[in-house]
C-alpha positions as CSV (number, residue, x, y, z in Angstrom):
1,X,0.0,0.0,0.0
2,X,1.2,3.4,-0.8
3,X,0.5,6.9,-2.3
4,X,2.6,8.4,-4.5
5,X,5.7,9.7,-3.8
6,X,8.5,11.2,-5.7
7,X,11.7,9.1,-6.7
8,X,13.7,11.2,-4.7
9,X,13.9,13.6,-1.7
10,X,15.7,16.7,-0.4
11,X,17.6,15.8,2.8
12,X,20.9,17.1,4.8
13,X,24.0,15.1,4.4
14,X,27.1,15.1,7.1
15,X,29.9,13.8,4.5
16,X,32.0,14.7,7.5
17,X,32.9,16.5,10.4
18,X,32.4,20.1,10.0
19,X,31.0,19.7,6.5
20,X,27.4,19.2,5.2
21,X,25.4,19.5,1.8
22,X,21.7,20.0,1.1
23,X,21.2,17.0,-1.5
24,X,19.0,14.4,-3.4
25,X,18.4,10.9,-1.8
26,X,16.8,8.4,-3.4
27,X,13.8,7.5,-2.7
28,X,12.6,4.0,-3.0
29,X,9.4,1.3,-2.7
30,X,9.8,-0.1,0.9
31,X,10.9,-3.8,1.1
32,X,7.8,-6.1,2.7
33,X,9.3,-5.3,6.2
34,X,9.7,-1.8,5.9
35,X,7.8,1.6,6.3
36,X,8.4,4.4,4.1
37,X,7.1,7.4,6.1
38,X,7.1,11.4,5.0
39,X,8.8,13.0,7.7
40,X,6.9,16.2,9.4
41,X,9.8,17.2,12.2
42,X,13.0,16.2,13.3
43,X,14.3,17.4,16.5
44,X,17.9,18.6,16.2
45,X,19.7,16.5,19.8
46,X,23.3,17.6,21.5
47,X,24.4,14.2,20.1
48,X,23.6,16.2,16.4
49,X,25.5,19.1,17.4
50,X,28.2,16.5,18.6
51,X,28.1,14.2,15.2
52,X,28.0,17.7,13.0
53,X,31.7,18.7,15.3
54,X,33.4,15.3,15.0
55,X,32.8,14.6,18.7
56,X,30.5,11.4,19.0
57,X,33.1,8.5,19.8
58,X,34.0,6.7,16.4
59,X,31.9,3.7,17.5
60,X,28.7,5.6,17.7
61,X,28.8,7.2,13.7
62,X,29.5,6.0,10.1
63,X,30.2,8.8,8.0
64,X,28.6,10.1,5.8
65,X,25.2,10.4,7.0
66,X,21.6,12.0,6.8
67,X,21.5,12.8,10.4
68,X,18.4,12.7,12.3
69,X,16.7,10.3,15.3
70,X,14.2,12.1,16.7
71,X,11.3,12.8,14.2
72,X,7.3,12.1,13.7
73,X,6.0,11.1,10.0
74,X,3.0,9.8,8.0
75,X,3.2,6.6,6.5
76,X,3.6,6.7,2.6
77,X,4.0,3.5,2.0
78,X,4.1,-0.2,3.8
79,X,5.9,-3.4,2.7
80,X,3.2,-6.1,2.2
81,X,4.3,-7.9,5.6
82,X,3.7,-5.2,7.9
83,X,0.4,-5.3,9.3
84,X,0.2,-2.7,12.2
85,X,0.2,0.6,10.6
86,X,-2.2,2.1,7.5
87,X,-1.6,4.5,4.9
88,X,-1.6,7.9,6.4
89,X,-1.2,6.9,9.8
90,X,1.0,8.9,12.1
91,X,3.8,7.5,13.5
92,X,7.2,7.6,15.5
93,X,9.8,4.7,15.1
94,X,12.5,3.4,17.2
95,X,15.9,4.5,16.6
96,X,18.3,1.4,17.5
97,X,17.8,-1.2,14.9
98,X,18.3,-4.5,16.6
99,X,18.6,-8.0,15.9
100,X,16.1,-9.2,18.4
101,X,17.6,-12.5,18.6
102,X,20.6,-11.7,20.7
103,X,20.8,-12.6,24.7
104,X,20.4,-9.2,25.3
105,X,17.9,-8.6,22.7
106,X,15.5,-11.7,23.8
107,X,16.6,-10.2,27.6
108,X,14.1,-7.1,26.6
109,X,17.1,-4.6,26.9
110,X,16.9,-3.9,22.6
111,X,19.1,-0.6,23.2
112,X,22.0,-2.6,24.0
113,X,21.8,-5.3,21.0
114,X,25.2,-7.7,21.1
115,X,25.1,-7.7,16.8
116,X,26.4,-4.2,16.6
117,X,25.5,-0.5,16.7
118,X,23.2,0.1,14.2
119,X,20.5,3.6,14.6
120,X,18.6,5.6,12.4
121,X,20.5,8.9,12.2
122,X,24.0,7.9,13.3
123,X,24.7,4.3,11.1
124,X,21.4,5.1,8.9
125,X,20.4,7.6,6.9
126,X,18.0,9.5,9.3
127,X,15.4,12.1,9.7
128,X,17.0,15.5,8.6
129,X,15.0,14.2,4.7
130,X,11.7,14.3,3.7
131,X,11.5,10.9,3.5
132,X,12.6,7.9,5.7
133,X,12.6,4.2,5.4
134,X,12.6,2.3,8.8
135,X,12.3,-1.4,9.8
136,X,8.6,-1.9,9.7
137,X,8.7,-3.9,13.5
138,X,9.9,-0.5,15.0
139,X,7.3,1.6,14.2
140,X,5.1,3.1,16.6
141,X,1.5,4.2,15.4
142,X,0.2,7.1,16.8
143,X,-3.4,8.2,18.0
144,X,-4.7,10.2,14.3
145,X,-5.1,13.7,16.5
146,X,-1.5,13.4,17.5
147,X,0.6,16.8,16.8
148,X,3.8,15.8,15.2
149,X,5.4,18.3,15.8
150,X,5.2,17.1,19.8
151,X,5.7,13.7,18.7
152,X,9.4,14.4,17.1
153,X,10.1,14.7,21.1
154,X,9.0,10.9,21.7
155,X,12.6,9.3,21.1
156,X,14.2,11.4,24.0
157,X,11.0,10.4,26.1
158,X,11.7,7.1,25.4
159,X,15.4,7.7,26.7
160,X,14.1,9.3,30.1
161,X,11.6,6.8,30.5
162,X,13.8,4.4,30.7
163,X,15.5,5.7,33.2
164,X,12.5,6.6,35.1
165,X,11.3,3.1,34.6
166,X,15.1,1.6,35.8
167,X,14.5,3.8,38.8
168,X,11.7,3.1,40.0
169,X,10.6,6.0,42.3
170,X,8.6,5.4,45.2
171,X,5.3,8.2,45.6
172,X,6.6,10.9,47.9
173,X,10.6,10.4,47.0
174,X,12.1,13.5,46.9
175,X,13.9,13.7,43.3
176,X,16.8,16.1,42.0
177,X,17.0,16.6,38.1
178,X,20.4,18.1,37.1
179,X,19.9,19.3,33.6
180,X,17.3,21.6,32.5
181,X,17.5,20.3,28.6
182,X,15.1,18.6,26.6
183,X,16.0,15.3,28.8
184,X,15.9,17.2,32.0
185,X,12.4,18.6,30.8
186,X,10.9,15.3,30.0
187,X,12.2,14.3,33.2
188,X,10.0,16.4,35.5
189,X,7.0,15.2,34.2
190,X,7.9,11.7,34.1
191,X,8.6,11.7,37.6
192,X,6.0,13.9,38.6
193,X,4.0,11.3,37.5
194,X,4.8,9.0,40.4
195,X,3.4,11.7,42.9
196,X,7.0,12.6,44.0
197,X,7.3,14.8,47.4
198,X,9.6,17.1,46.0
199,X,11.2,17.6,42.6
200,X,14.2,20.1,42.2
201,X,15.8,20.9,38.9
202,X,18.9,22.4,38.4
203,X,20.0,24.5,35.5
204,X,21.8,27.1,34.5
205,X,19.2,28.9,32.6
206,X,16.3,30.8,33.6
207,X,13.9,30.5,30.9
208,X,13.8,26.5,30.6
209,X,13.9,26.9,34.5
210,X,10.9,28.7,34.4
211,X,9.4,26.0,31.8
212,X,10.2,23.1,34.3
213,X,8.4,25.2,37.1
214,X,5.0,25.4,35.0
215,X,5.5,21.7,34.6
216,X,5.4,20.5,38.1
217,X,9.0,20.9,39.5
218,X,8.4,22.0,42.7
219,X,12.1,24.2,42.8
220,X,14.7,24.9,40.7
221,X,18.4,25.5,41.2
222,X,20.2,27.9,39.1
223,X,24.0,27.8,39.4
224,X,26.5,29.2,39.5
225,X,24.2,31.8,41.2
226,X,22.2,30.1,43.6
227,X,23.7,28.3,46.7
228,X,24.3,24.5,45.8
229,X,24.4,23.6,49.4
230,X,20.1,23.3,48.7
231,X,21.8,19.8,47.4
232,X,22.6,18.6,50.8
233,X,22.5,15.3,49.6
234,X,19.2,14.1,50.6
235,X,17.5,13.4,47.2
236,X,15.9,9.6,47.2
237,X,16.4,10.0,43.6
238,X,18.7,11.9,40.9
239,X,18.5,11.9,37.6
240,X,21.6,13.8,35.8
241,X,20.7,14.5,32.1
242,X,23.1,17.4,31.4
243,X,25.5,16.1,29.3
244,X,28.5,18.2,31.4
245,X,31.3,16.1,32.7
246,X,30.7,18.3,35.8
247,X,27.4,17.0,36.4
248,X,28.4,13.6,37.3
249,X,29.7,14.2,40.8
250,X,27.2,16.4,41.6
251,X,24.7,14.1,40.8
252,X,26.5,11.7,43.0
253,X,26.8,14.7,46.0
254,X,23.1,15.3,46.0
255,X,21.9,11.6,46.4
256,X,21.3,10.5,50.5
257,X,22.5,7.4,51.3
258,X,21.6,4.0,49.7
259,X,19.4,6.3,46.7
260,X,19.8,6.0,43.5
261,X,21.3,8.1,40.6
262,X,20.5,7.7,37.0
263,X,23.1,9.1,34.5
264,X,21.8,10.0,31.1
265,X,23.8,12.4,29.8
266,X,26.9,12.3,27.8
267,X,29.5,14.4,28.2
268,X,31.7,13.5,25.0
269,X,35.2,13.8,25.5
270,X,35.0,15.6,28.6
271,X,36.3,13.6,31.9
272,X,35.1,13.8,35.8
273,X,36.7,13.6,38.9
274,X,35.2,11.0,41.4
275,X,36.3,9.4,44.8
276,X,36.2,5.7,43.5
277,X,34.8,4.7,47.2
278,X,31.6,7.4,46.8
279,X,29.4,4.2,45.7
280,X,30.4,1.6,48.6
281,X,30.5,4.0,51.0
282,X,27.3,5.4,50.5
283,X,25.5,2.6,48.9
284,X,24.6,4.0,45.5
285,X,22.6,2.2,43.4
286,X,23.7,3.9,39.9
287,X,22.4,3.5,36.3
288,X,23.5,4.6,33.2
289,X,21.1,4.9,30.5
290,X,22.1,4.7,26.4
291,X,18.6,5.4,24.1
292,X,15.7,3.4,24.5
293,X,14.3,-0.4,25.2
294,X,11.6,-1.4,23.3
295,X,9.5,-1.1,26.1
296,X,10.9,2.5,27.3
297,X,9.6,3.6,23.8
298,X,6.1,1.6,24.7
299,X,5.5,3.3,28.1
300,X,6.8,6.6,26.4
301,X,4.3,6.8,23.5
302,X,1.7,5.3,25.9
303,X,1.6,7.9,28.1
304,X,1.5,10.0,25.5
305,X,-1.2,8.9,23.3
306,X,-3.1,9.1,26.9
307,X,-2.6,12.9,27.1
308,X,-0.1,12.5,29.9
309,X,2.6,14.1,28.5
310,X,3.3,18.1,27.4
311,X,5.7,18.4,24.9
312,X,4.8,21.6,23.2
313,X,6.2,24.2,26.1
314,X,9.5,21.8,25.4
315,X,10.0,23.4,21.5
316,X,11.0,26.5,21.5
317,X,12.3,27.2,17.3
318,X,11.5,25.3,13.9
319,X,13.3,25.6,10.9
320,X,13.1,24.9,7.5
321,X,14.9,21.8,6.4
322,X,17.4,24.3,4.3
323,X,18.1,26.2,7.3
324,X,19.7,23.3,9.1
325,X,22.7,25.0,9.9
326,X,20.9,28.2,11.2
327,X,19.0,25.7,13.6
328,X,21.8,23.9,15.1
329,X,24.1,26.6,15.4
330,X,21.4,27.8,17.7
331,X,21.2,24.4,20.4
332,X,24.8,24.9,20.4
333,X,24.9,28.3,21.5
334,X,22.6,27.3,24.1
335,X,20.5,30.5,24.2
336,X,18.9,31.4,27.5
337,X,15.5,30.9,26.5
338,X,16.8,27.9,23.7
339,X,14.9,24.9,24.2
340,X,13.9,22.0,21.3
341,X,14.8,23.2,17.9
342,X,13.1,21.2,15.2
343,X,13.5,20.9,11.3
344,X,10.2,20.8,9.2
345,X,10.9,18.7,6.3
346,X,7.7,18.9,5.2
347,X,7.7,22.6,5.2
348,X,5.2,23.6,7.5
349,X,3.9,22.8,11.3
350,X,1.7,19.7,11.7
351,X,-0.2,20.5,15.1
């Protein structure tokens, strides 16, 4: 099943570090296990502004590459042996392509398939295109009065959720959020979700501060102004999601004893500095988080679809797909009031 759709596309093309071109990709039928969708927006991530520098560890890229792993389509066209999603429906797909027959596949953990690092947007050509082909079992179909624009942020819900999920917080634990990102964002209303007795983000800038205030953070931190000593290390839970090598131990400093920290940013190249006896001694229990299960993406776009999650205060720009350059230059500045920044393929906002 498909509607038309031209032979080929306009999309943005890393052919390596520093260098990109606005180009022609093919566009072809989908094979009986794929989905062709039509992509409506694409969320420009640090780990883009990392891939665009030469930054990402080697491991974690092929170059070159259409960039792009957070987006939100329409299908255009399904291979004969996918059942689950129609013509025209809207969807959101998975970004780590895994074997599903590996120990740590058939374990549920997906995101950490043994076959080899394969994603949409790092190893595959990605979402910065009008047009993206994707393994038809890792598609997500979404309810038909979904924005897309909102959607584009369901892959980095996905990512919190599963740290959320590998937490596990208790109603009435009192949970610090360093980071006030997209990640850090997502992060307060995930966890406000579990009825938490007191949520404290902490940031550096004011206007996403103020944003994680209107959605449920009960305090924020703003450093290096305010006194840090508020993290008197007491938090049941921490989630550290900004990305700052500096963030680490302070994530660790803010938990009480025997709580539990959840790292999911990454810091790059950057190193940080911590006592090796920190988790003995104080009886951590510490979880690092890279992308999303299968089933973080199911709890993510399930909560969604339920109305449970606000992602429109989260974007603050959109570009056009030619003005990718203008857009990321912008997340890397990191503005004060810079929050999403998406790219509209499709050339105008699908609410």
């Amino acid at each position: 099943m498909h509607a038309p759709f031209p032979p080929a596309a306009r999309a943005v093309r890393l052919t390596s570090p520093g260098r990109h071109q606005l180009v022609e990709v093919e566009v072809r039928e989908p094979t009986a296990d794929e989905v062709l969708v039509r992509v409506a927006a694409s969320g420009i991530c640090g780990s883009d502004v990392e891939l665009f520098d030469g930054r990402r560890p080697a491991a974690f890229v092929r170059y070159p590459v259409v960039p792009g792993h957070e987006w939100a389509g329409t299908v255009a066209a399904a291979g004969e042996a996918v059942g689950h999603v129609a013509l025209g429906d809207r969807v959101v797909a998975e970004g780590i392509r895994s074997c599903g027959v590996c120990a740590r596949c058939r374990d549920g953990d997906t995101n950490l398939c043994s076959a080899g690092y394969a994603e949409t947007g790092f190893t595959h050509p990605g979402a910065f295109s009008e047009y993206l082909s994707v393994p038809g079992r890792l598609v997500h179909r979404l309810p038909g009065s979904a924005s897309l624009d909102e959607a584009a942020l369901l892959e980095p819900a996905a990512c919190v959720s599963g740290g959320v999920l590998a937490a596990a917080p208790q109603a009435g634990a009192d949970v610090v959020v360093v980071g006030d990102g997209t990640l850090g964002l997502l992060a307060v209303q995930l966890f406000g979700l579990h009825s938490p007795g007191a949520l404290l983000v902490v940031g550096t800038r004011p206007g996403p501060l103020a944003v994680a205030r209107e959605l449920g953070a009960t305090s924020t931190l703003q450093l290096p102004d305010d006194d840090p000593s508020r993290l008197d290390g007491s938090a049941d839970v921490v989630f550290e999601a900004a990305g700052d090598a500096s963030a680490v131990p302070l994530a660790l400093a803010a938990a009480r004893r025997g709580g539990t920290v959840v790292l999911a940013g990454i810091a790059g190249v950057d190193r940080a500095a911590v006592a090796p006896d920190v988790f003995a001694l104080r009886h951590l229990t510490v979880h690092g988080i890279f992308s999303a299960s299968s089933r973080a993406w199911r709890h993510a776009v399930a909560l969604f679809a339920a109305g449970h999650l606000r992602l429109g205060p989260l974007i603050s720009h959109r570009f056009a797909l030619q003005d990718y350059s203008l857009g990321l230059a912008l997340l890397a500045s990191r503005g004060p009031d810079t929050r999403k920044v998406l790219l509209l393929p499709a050339g105008t906002p699908d609410g």
